[in-house]
BABA-57234 format. One line per 3 residues: their letters; for each residue x, y, z of C-alpha. Coordinates in nm, 4 decimals, padded with zeros to 6 digits. Layout:
N
A = X/Y/Z | ...
END
This chain:
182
XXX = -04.0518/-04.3781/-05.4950 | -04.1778/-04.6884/-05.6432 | -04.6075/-04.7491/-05.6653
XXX = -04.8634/-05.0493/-05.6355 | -04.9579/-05.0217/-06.0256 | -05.2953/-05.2145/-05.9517
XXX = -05.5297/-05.4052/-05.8055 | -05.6967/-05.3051/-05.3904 | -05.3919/-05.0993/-05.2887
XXX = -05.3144/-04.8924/-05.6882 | -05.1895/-04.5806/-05.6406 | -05.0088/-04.6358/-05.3074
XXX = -04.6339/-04.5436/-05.3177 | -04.3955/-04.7391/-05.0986 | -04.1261/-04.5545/-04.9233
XXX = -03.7187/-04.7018/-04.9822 | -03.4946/-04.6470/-04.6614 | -03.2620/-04.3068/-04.6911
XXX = -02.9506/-04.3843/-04.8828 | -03.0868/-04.7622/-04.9682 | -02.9237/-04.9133/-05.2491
XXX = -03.2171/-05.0711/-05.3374 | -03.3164/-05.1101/-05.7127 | -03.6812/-05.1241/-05.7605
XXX = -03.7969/-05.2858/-06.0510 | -03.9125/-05.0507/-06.2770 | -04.2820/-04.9333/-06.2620
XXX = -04.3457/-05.0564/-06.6285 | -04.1621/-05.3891/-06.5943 | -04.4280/-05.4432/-06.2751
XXX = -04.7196/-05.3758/-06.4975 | -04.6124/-05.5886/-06.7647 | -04.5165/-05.8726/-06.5645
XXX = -04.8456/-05.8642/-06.3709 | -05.0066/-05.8212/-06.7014 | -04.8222/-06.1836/-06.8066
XXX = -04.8803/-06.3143/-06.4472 | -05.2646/-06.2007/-06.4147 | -05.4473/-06.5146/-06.4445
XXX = -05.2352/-06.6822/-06.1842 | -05.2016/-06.4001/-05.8956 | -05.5257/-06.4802/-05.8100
XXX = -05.4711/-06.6713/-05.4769 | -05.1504/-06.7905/-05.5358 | -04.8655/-06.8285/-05.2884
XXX = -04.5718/-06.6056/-05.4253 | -04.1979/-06.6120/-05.2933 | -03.9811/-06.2493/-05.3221
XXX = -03.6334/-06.3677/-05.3022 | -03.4027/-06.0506/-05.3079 | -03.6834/-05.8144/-05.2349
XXX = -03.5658/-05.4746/-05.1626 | -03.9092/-05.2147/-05.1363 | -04.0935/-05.5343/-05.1557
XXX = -04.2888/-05.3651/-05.3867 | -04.3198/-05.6853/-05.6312 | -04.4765/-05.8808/-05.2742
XXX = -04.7722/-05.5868/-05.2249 | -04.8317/-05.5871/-05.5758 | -04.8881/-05.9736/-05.5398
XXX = -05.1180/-05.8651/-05.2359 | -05.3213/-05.6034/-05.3864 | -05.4183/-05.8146/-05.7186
XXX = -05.5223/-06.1031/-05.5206 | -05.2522/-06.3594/-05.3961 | -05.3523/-06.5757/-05.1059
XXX = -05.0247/-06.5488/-04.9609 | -04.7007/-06.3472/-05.0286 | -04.3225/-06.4001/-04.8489
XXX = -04.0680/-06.1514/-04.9027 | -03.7332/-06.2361/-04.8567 | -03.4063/-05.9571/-04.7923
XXX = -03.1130/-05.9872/-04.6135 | -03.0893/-05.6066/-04.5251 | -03.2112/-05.5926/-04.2212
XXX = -03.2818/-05.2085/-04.2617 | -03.4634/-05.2135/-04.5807 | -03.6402/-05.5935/-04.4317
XXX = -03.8085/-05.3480/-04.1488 | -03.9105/-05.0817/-04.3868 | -04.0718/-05.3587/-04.5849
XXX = -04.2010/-05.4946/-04.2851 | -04.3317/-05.0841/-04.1695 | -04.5226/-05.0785/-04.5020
XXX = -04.7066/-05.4159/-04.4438 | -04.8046/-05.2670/-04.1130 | -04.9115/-04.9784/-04.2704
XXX = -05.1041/-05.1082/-04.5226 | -05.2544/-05.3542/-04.3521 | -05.1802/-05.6579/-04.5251
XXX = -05.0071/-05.8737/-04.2456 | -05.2518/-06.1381/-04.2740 | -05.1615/-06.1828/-04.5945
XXX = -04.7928/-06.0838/-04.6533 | -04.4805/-06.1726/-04.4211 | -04.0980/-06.0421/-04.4317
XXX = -03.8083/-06.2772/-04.3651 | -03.5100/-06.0690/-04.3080 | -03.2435/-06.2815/-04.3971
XXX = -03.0066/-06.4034/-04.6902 | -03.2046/-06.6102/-04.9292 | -03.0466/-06.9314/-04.9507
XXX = -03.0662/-06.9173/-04.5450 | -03.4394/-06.8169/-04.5870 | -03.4745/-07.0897/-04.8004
XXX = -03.4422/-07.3320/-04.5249 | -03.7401/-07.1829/-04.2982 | -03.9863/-07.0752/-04.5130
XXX = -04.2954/-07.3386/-04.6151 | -04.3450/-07.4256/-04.9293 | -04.5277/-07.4843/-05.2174
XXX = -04.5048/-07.1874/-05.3842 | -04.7129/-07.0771/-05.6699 | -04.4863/-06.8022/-05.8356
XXX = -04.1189/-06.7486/-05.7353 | -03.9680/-06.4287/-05.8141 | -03.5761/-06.3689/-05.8150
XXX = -03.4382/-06.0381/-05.8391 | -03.0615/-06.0306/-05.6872 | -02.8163/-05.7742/-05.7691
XXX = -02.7721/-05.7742/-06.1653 | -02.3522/-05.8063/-06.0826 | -02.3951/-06.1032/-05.8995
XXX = -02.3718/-06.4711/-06.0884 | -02.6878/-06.6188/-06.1918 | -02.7953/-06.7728/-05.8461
XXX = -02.7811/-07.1500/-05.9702 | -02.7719/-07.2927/-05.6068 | -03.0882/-07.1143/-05.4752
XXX = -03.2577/-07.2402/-05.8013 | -03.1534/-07.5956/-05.7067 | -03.2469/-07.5553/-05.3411
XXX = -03.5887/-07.4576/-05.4464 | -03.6377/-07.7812/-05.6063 | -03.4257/-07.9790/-05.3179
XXX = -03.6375/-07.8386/-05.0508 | -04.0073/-07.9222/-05.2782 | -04.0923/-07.5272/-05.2100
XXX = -04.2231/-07.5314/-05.5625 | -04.5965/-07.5836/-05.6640 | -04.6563/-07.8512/-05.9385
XXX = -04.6853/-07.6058/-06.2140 | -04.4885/-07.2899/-06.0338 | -04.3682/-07.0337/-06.2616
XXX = -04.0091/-06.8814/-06.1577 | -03.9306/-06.4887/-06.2579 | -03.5883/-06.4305/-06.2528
XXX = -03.5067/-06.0068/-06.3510 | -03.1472/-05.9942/-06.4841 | -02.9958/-05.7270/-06.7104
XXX = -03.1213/-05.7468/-07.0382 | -02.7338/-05.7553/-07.1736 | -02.6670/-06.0913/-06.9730
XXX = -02.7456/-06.4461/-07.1519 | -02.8310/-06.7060/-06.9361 | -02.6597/-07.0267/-06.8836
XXX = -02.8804/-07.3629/-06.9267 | -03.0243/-07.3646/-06.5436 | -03.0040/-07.7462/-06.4172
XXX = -03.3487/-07.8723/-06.3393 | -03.5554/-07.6134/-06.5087 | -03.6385/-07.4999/-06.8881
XXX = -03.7228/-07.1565/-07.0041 | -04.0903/-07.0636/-07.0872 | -04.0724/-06.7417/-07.1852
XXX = -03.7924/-06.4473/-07.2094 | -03.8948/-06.0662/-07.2036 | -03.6750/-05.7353/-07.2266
XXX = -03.7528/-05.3954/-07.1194 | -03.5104/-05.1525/-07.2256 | -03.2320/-05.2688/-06.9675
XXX = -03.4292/-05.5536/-06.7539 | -03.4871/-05.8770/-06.8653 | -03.7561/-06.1497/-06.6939
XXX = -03.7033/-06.4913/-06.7398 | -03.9758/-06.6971/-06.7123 | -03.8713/-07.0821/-06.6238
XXX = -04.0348/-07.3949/-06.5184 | -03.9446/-07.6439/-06.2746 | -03.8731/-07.9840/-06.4842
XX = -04.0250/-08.3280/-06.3491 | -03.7264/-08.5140/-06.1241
END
């Protein structure tokens, strides 16, 4: 059962639909990357593509972003995400698009301080939602993208962005990229 690691809502554990195949990211990749991310949660606008418990979204929430959309295309597991903003009491602040992301992509409203991408580690690296990010200006000027892979993969060059930083946890990866000027 994955937990909010820090901030107003620490301590809270988030509940994962029965029989989900949800992988939540694990608790000490969360704290570290909040750890990287803490000076710009603050009030920043922060895009979950792919985002399962949505616990990455409420952890955004609790340590201070302005404004959080979580994006899943499992309907189930979308209203169990949507149950725990309810519950928590965070709607204000947090909203759940239950869709595919590249369709999700096309309704949600943009800029976006932090993106983070977390698909299933089998899948390809997910080159055309990177591209529609840009396409669609749903980036902030100096947006940081977080994309979790498995920490065996190497990544291709990604068109339109550069890498700022890599880190590996045991079998995760984050990569840390930055949208380059058009």
């Amino acid at each position: 059962m994955p937990k909010i690691t820090g901030g107003q809502l620490g301590s809270r554990k988030l509940r994962s639909p029965k029989g989900s195949t949800v992988r939540p990211t694990p608790g000490r990749v969360k704290e570290a990357l909040f750890s990287i991310l803490m000076q710009r949660v603050e009030g920043a606008s922060v895009l979950d593509l792919f985002a399962g418990t949505g616990a990455i979204g409420i952890e955004a929430v609790s340590r201070g972003a302005a404004r959080v959309v979580c994006v899943e295309a499992d309907r189930t597991i979308a209203r169990a995400i949507e149950e725990a903003v309810e519950e928590l009491e965070i709607g204000r602040t947090m909203s759940v698009v239950g869709a595919p992301a590249e369709r999700a992509l096309y309704r949600v409203e943009g800029p976006f301080d932090i993106v983070y991408l977390d698909p299933p580690y089998a899948s390809d690296v997910p080159l055309h939602l990177l591209g529609l990010l840009r396409e669609r200006r749903l980036l902030a000027p100096e947006a940081v993208i977080i994309y979790e892979h498995a920490a065996r993969r190497i990544l291709p060059d990604i068109p339109g962005y550069r890498s700022t930083r890599e880190e590996v946890y045991g079998d995760v990866a984050l990569a840390f990229l930055a949208a380059e000027a058009p």
